[in-house]
N, C-alpha and C positions, 0 to 999 in steps of 0.2 A: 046371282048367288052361286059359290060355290063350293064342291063339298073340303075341297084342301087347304083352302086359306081365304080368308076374310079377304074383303075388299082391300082394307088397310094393311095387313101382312102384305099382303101383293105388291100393293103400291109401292111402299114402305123400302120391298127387296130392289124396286129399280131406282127410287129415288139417287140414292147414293152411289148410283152406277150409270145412269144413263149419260152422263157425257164421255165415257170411254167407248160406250158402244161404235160401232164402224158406221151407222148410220145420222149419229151426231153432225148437227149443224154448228159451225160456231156461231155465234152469237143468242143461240136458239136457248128460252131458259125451261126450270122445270114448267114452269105453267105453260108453255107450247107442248113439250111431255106427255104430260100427266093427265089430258085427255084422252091422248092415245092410248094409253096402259086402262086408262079406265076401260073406255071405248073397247077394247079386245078382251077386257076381265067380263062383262056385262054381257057382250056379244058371245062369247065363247059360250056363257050358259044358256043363252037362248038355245043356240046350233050347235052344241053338243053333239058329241059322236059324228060331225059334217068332217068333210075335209077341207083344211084352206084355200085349197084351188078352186074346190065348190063354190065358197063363200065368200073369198073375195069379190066379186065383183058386187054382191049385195053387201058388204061392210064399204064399198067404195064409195056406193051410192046414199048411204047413211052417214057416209063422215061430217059432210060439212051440217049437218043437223048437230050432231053429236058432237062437235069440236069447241065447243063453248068459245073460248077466248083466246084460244091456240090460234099462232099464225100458221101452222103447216097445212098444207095444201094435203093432196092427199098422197102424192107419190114422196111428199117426204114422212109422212105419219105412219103411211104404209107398213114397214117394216119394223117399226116400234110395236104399232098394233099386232104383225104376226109375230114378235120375240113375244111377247106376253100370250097369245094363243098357244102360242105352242109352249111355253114352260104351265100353263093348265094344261094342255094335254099330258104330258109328261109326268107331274103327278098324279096324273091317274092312274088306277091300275089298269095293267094289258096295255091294248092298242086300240082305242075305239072308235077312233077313223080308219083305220086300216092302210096306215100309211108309216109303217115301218120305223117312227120314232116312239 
């Protein structure tokens, strides 16, 4: 849960966008996606106020639990999951990892 936008808002803002991303696979669809955003929406409210350097290596180790039906591994999820971490940090107010975004 979190306090800026629903699950679905979240989702919703990458659906229509995740293939321009620079991390985009081609052939890759939204359901390889959209566990990832989930994944990083869900995690982010557990480990709040952590920084991503922190936590990645424990988001690393949960992915393939977490990746439902998604064929990404985790070096390609990777960075899907931290663009969704970090636009929640970003709507928060201040800086609460303390890492300058």
């Amino acid at each position: 849960m979190n306090d800026m936008y629903s699950r679905d808002e979240y989702t919703n803002g990458f659906r229509s966008t995740y293939q321009d991303a620079s991390y985009y696979k081609s052939g890759r669809s939204w359901d390889d996606y959209e566990p990832a955003y989930h994944y990083g929406y869900d995690r982010y409210g557990e480990l709040r106020g952590r920084r991503w350097n922190d936590v990645e290596n424990d988001l690393e180790s949960g992915w393939e639990q977490a990746k439902a039906k998604s064929r990404l591994a985790w070096a390609e999820a990777r960075d899907a999951v931290r663009e969704g971490w970090h636009k929640l940090e970003r709507a928060m107010p201040g800086d609460a990892d303390h890492d300058g975004r």
